[in-house]
C-alpha positions in Angstrom: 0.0 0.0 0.0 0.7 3.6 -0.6 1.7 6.3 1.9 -1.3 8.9 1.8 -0.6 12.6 1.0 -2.8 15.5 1.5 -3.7 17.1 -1.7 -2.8 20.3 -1.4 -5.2 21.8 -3.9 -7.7 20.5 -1.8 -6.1 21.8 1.1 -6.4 25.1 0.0 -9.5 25.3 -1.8 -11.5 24.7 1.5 -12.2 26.5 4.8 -14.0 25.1 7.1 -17.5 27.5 8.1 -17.2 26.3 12.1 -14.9 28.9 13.2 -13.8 27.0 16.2 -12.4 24.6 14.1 -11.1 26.4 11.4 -9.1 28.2 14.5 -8.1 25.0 15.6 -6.8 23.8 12.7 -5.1 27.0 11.0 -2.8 28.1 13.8 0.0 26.0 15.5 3.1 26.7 17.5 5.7 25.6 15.5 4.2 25.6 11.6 2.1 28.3 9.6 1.5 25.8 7.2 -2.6 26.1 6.8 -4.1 22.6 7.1 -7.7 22.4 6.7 -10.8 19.5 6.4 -12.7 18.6 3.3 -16.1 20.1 3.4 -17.7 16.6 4.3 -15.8 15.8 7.6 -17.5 17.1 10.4 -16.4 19.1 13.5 -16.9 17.6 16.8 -19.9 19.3 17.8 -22.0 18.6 14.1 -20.5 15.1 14.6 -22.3 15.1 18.3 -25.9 16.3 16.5 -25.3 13.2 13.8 -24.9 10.7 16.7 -27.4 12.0 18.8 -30.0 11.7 15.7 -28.5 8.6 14.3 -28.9 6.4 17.7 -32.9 7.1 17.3 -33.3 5.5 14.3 -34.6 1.8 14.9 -33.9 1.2 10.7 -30.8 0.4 9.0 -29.3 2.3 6.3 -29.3 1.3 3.0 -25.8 -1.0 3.1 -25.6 -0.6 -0.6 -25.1 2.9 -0.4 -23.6 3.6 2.9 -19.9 4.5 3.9 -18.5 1.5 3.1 -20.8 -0.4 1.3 -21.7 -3.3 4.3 -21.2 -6.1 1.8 -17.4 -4.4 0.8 -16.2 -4.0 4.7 -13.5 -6.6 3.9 -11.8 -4.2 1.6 -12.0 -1.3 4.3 -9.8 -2.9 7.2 -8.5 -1.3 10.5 -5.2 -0.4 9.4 -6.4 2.3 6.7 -4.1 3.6 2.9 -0.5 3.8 3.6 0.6 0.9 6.8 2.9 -1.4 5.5 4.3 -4.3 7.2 7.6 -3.0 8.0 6.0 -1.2 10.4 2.6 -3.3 11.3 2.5 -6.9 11.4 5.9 -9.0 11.0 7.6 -7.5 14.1 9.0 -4.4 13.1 12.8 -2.9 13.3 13.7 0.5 14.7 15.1 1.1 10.9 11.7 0.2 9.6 10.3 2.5 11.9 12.9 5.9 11.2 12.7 5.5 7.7 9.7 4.2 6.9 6.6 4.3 9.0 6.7 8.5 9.8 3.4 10.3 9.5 2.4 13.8 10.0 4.7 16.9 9.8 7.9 15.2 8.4 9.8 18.6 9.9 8.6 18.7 13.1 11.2 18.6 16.0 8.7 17.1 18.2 7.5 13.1 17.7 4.7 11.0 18.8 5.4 7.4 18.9 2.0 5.3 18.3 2.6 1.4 19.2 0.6 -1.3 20.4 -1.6 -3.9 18.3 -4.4 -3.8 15.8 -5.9 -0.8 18.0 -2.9 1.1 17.2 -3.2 0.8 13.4 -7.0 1.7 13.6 -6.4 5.4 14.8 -3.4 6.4 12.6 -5.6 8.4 9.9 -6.5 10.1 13.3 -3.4 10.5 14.6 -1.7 11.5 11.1 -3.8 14.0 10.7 -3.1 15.3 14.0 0.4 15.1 13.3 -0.1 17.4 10.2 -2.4 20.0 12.5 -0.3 20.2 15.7 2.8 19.9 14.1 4.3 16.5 15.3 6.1 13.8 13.7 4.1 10.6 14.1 5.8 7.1 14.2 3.7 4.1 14.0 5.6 0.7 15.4 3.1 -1.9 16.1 2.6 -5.4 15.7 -0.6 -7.5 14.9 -1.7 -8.9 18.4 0.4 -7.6 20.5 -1.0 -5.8 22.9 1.9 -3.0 24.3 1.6 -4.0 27.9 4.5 -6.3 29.0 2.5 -9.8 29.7 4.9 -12.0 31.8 3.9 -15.2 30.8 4.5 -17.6 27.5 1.6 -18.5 26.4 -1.5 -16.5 25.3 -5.2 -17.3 26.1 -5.8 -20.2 23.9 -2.1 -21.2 24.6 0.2 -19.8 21.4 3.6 -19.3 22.4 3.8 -15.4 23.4 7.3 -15.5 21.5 6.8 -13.2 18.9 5.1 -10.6 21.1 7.7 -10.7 23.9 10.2 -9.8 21.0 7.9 -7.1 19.8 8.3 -5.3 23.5 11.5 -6.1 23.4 11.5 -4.3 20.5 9.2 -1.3 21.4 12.0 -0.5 24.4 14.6 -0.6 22.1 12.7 2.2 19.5 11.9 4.0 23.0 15.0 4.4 23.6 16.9 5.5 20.3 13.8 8.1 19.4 13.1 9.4 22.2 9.7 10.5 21.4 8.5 13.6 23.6 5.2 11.4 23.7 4.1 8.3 23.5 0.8 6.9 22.3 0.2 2.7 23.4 -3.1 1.4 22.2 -4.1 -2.0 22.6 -6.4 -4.6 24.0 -6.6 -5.3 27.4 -4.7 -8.9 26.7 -4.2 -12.3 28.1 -2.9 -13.7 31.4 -1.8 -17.3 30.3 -4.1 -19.9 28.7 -7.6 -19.0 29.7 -6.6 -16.1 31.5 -7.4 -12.3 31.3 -5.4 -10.1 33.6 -7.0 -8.5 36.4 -7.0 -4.6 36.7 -3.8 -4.9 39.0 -2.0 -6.9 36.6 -2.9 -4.7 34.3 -1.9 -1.9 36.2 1.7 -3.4 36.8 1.8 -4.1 33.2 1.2 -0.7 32.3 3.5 0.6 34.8 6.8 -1.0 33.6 5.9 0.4 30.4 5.6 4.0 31.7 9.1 3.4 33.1 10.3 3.0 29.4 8.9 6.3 28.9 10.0 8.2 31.7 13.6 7.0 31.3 13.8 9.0 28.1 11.0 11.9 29.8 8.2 11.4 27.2 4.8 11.9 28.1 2.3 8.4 27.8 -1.5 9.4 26.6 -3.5 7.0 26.4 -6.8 6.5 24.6 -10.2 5.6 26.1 -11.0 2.7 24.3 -13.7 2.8 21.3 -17.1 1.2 22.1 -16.6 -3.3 21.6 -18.4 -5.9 20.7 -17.1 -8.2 22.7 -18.1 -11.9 22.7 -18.9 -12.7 26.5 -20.1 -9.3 27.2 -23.1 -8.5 24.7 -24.1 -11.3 22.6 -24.4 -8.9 19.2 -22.6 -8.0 16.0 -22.6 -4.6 14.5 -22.0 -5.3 11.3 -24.5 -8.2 11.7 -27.1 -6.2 12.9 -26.8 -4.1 10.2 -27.1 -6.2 7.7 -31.1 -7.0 8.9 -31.8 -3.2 8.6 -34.6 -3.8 11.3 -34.9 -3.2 14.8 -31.2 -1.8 15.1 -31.5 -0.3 18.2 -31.3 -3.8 20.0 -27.9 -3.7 19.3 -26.8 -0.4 20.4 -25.8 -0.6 23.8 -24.4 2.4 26.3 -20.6 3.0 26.4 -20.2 1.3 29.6 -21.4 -1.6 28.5 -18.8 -1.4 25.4 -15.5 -1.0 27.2 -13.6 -3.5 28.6 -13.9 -2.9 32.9 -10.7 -4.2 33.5 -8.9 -1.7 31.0 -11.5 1.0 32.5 -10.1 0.2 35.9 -6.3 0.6 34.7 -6.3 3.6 32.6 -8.1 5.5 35.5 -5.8 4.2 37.8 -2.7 5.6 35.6 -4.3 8.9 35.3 -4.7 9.4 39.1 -1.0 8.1 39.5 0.0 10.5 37.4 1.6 8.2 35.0 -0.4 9.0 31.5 -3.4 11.5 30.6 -6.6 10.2 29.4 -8.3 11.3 26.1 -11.9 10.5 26.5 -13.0 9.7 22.6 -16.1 8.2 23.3 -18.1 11.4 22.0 -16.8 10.2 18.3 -19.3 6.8 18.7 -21.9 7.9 21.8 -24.2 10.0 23.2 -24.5 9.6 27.0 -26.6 7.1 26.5 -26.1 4.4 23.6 -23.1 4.1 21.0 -23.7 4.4 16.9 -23.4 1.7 14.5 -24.0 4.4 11.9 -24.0 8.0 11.6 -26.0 9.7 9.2 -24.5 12.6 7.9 -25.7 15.2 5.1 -27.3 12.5 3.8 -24.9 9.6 3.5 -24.6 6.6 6.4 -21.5 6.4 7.6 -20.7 3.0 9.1 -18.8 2.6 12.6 -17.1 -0.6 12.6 -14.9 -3.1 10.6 -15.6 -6.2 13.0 -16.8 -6.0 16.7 -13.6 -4.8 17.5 -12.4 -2.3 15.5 -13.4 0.5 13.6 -13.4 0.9 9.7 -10.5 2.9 8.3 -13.0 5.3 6.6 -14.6 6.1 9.7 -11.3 7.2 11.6 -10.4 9.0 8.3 -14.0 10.7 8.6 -13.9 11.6 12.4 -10.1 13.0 12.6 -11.0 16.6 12.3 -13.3 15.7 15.8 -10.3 12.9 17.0 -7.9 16.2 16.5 -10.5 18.5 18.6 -10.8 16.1 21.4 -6.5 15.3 21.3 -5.7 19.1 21.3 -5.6 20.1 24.5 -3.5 17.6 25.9 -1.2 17.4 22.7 -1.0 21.2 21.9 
């Protein structure tokens, strides 16, 4: 696949009528470079009204015609235009990663480092954007599976050597340590404890702390992402995509965000923030109102679709969102 590149045409041709945004988006600290949003993205607040409206609608869209078609979600994976696998998938190397898997302002002094598993990936059209609107280099060094937090035992859940994963940390130390990024950005499932083992929230919390040691050795800041809204089997007995392929009756599947995210990842990112060891962006508002999450968002007139798998959201939708994703991230990553 193809790095992505903002046309700057397009760029240039467009400025964006919510002047909140357009404020947002037009003035840095390090860059005059004006960097604006298509006309169709919308800000955080029109994206709120969509939601809001969307979540009463007990119909389905018309898959044939949403954003992506239902029936082509295969072709519209987590890890978006641009992610190869010398930086996502195979574990990567720290030459991979300083050569090849930058995003965002390639002359910025200041670099985020994204890593973690498939939840990493799903937020870089989010995150590269951010990186071209705050003015930060963004490095993406993730690996499928692994979740960033430092699981001590060798075997996973269903009882797969944790081999490739351990080297993966391994790795992630190593690229900690030669970038120094000022911040550092780990996304990732909550992850195993051994065959047929989650952790608890104090393993979790351990985990989480060794890796902030990484981070403070080289003074980077860790911010962490609430997590998006799950399907998780165990927890709701439900599919998104699933659901909205029978067009009826939808709102059986749209549950509150509480029910969504994972308790036990709840539990340790709260407990990092009041440790002082990582801030917290809250990016539920891009899926849920206070009361049920979207499968869909209808917007202008077209459906946009939520998820990929029960998981993960589509690339599209992260590419649709960043202009919000950016609101929501800029006053912690100003």
């Amino acid at each position: 696949m193809r790095r992505r590149f903002i046309p700057l045409a397009s760029v240039l041709a467009f400025t964006m009528a919510a002047s909140s945004w357009a404020a947002a988006a037009t003035s840095t600290t390090t860059s005059t470079t004006t960097t604006t949003l298509f006309a169709t993205h919308p800000t955080l607040a029109q994206l709120k009204v969509a939601i809001a409206s969307s979540v009463t609608q007990a119909t389905g869209p018309d898959y044939t015609k949403s954003v992506p078609p239902l029936l082509q979600m295969a072709n519209y994976n987590t890890d978006g235009d641009g992610i190869t696998w010398n930086c996502y998938g195979a574990t990567p190397t720290m030459a991979n990663a300083t050569t090849k898997c930058q995003w965002g302002s390639p002359t910025a002094t200041r670099t985020i480092l994204v890593t973690g598993d498939s939840q990493s990936a799903m937020w870089l059209e989010a995150i590269d954007w951010l990186g071209h609107v705050l003015n930060w280099k963004v490095v993406l060094f993730a690996h499928v599976g692994c979740a960033p937090w430092i699981d001590p035992n060798t075997v996973d859940f269903q009882g797969n050597p944790t081999t490739e994963c351990r080297a993966f940390r391994t790795s992630v130390a190593s690229i900690i340590s030669q970038l120094k990024p000022q911040v550092i950005i780990p996304v990732g499932q909550a992850g195993t404890y051994g065959r047929g083992k989650y952790p608890t929230a104090a393993q979790l919390e351990s985990e989480m702390t060794t890796f902030a040691a990484q981070a403070t050795a080289v003074k980077a800041r860790i911010v962490m992402l609430t997590q998006i809204p799950q399907y998780l089997p165990g927890v709701v007995s439900a599919d998104p995509n699933t659901c909205l392929s029978r067009r009826t009756n939808i709102t059986s599947c749209e549950y509150p965000y509480s029910t969504l995210a994972n308790a036990t990842m709840v539990a340790a990112q709260n407990w990092m923030v009041s440790t002082k060891k990582a801030t917290l962006i809250n990016i539920s508002p891009l899926f849920c109102t206070a009361a049920k999450c979207a499968l869909f968002v209808n917007y202008q007139n077209v459906a946009h679709l939520v998820y990929y798998d029960n998981a993960h959201m589509n690339y599209l939708y992260t590419d649709w969102t960043k202009g919000a994703f950016v609101e929501l991230a800029r006053p912690t990553l100003s």
